[in-house]
N, C-alpha and C positions, 0 to 999 in steps of 0.2 A: 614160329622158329626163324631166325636168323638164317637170309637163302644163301648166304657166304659159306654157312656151316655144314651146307645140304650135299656132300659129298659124296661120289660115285663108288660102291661097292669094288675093292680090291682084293687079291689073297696073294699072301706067300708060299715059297719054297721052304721045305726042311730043314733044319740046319745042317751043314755037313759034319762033316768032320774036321777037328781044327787044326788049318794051314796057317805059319807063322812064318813069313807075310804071305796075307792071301796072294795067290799068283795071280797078274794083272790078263786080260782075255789078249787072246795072241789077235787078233780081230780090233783092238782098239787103235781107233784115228788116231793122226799126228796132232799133236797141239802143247798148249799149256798144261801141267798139274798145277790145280789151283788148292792150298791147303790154305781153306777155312777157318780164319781162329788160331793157325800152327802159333808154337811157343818157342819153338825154334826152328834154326837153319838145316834143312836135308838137300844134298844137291839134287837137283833135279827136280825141285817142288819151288812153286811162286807162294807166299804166305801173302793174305789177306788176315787183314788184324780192324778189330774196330779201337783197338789201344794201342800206341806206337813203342816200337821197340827197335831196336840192332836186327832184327829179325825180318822184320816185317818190310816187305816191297812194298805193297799197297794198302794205304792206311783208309777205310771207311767201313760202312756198315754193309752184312750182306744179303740185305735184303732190297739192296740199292747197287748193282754189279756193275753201273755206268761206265767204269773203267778200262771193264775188259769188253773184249769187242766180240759181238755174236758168232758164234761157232767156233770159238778160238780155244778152246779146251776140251783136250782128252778124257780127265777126272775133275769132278770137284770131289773135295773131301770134307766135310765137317765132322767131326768127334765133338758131341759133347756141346752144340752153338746154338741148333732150332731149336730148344726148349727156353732159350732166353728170347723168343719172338712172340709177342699177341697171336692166339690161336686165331684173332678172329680177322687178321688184314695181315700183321706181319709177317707170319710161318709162311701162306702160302704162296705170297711176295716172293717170299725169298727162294721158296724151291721152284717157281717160275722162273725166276734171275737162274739161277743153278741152270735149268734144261734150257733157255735163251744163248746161254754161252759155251755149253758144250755143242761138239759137233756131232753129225748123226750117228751114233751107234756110240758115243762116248759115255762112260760110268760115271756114274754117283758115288759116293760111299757114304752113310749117317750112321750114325750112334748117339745114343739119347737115353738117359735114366730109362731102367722098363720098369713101367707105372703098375704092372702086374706082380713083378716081383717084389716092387718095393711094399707095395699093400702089403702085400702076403708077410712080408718081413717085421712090419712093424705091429703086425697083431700078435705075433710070436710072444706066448706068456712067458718065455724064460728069455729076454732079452733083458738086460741091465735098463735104468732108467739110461745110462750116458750110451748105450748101443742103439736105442729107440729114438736117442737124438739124432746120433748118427742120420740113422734111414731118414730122420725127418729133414735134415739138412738135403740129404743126395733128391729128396723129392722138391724142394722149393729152395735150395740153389746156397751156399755155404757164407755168402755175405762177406768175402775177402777183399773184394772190390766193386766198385762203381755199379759194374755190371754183371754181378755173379749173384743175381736171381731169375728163377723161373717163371715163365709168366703163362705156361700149358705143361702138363702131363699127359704123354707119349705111350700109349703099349702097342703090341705088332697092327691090330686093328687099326687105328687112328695112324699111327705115322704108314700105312700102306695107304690107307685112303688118301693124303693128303698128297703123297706122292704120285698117286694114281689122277689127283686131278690136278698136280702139276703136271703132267703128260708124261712120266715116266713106266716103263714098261720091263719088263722081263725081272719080279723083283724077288729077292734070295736072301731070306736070314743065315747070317755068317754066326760063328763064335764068336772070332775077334778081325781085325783087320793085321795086326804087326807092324807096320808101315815107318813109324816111329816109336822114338823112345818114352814110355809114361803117358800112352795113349790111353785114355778112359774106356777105349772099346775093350780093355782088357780088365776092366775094375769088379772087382768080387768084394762081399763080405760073407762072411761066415761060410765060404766054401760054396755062394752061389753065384755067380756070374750076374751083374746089376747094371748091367748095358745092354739094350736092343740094338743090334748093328745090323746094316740092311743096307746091302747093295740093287743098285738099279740101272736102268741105259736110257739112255734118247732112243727114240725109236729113229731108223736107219732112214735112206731116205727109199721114197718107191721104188721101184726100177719099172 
């Protein structure tokens, strides 16, 4: 087996109960919010985009964070971006960048297709043939552009581990985030919630 793959056992937290927008921890450093991917402008957030827009402050990929400078962020946010990363060198690239740049005790926030719900969903015998396309789009990615396919499937297992060997620590399945408008942490079909969201922090420094 592939020792890139060989990941350190993690677990989450329950989901609570859903807060819309999650409240940010009163304990969180000063710095950047850096949204990952964002598609538009919220005051008070830096967008990283790997596609340039009106929107976008920093244009590159983010599994490559050279731009920002170590410890310089409160949150990263991505909705909806690690599942377009190589499970086997890209993803956990990129959530190393993510914990590189926040500062000690600063959050993460992810959401990513859950690869659990969507199985479940697409073996459903009374799904339409065009509703079974559906799920099959939301698992390997809708092909609108350039860069809107998947290249790993995500369920709470696998994205705990991969953040647990990015070094991130204290980690909490949410419902949704809120944050902005037409966020995918909030994406349901058929009455099921079809996003894993999953907060996490840097661990703090000693004392």
């Amino acid at each position: 087996m592939d020792t890139r793959l060989a990941l350190p056992p993690a677990s989450m937290a329950a989901a609570p109960a859903l807060t819309t927008p999650i409240p940010l921890p009163a304990d969180l450093p000063a710095g950047t919010k850096l949204h990952i991917g964002g598609k538009v402008r919220v005051p008070g957030w830096t967008v990283l985009n790997i596609a340039p827009g009106p929107h976008v402050d920093i244009l590159g990929d983010c599994s490559d964070l050279s731009a920002v400078a170590d410890q310089s962020c409160a949150i990263v946010y991505a909705s909806h971006v690690i599942e377009h990363l190589g499970y086997d060198t890209a993803l956990l690239r990129a959530l190393k960048e993510f914990n590189r740049v926040l500062a000690p005790g600063g959050q993460v926030m992810i959401a990513v297709p859950d690869m659990d719900i969507l199985c479940r969903l697409f073996t459903r015998p009374d799904l339409s043939f065009v509703e079974r396309f559906q799920v099959m789009k939301m698992m390997f990615g809708g092909r609108v552009d350039a860069y809107d396919f998947h290249l790993v499937g995500l369920n709470a297992e696998f994205l705990a581990n991969y953040l647990a060997a990015a070094g991130f620590v204290e980690l909490e399945r949410v419902r949704e985030f809120g944050h902005f408008p037409d966020d995918c942490s909030a994406n349901t079909f058929k009455g099921h919630s079809v996003s894993l969201n999953v907060i996490g922090r840097k661990a703090a420094r000693a004392r």
